[in-house]
C-alpha positions in Angstrom: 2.5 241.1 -185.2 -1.3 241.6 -185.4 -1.7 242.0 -182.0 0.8 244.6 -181.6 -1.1 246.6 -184.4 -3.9 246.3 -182.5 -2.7 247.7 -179.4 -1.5 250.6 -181.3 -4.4 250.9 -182.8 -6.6 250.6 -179.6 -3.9 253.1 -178.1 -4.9 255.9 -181.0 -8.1 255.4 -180.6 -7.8 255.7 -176.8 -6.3 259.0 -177.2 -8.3 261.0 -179.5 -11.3 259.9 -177.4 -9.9 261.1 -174.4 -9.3 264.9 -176.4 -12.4 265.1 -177.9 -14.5 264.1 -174.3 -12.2 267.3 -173.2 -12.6 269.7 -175.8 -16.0 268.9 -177.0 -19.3 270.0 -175.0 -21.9 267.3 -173.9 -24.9 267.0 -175.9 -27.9 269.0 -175.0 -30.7 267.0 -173.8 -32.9 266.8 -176.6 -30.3 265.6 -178.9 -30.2 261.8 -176.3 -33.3 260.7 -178.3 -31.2 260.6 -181.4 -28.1 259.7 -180.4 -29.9 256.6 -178.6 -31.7 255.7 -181.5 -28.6 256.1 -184.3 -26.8 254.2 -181.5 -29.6 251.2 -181.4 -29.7 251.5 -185.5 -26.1 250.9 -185.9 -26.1 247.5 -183.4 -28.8 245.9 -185.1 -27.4 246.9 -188.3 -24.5 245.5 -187.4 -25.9 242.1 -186.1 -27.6 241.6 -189.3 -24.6 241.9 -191.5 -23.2 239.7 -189.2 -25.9 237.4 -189.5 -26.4 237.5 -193.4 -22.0 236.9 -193.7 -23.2 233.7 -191.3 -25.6 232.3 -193.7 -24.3 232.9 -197.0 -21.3 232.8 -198.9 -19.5 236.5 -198.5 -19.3 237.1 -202.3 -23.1 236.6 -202.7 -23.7 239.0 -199.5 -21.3 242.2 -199.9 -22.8 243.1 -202.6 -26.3 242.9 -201.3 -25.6 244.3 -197.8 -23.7 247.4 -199.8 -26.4 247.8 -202.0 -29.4 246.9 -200.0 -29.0 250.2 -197.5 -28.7 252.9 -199.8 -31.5 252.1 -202.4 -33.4 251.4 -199.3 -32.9 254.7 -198.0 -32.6 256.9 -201.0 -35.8 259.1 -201.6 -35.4 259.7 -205.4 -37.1 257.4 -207.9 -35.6 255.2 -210.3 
């Protein structure tokens, strides 16, 4: 059963891609810098939060990774 959700899902996801690559324009030039870098951000990101699940216990981790990035980035004091 799971797989066939995830063939539907895949399927969806196939789709909407393929109508936004048509009615969407490509990004200008000066925009690749940033979309390179977000893209780079988000792996690594990714990989770490893979990394910290891998060494400690998930209910100790969530709440740290979901906490961690937003007081991290957040510009206001507390």
């Amino acid at each position: 059963m799971q797989g066939v959700i995830e063939g539907a899902c895949r399927g969806v996801v196939v789709k909407c891609a393929t109508v936004t690559v048509r009615f969407v324009p490509f990004p200008h030039a000066s925009a690749w810098p940033f979309i390179l870098t977000s893209a780079v951000l988000e792996v690594l990101s990714q990989l770490f939060l893979l990394r910290a699940y891998q060494l400690g216990d998930f209910g100790q981790m969530y709440p740290l990774a979901r906490g961690t990035a937003p007081r991290c980035w957040s510009r206001s004091p507390r």
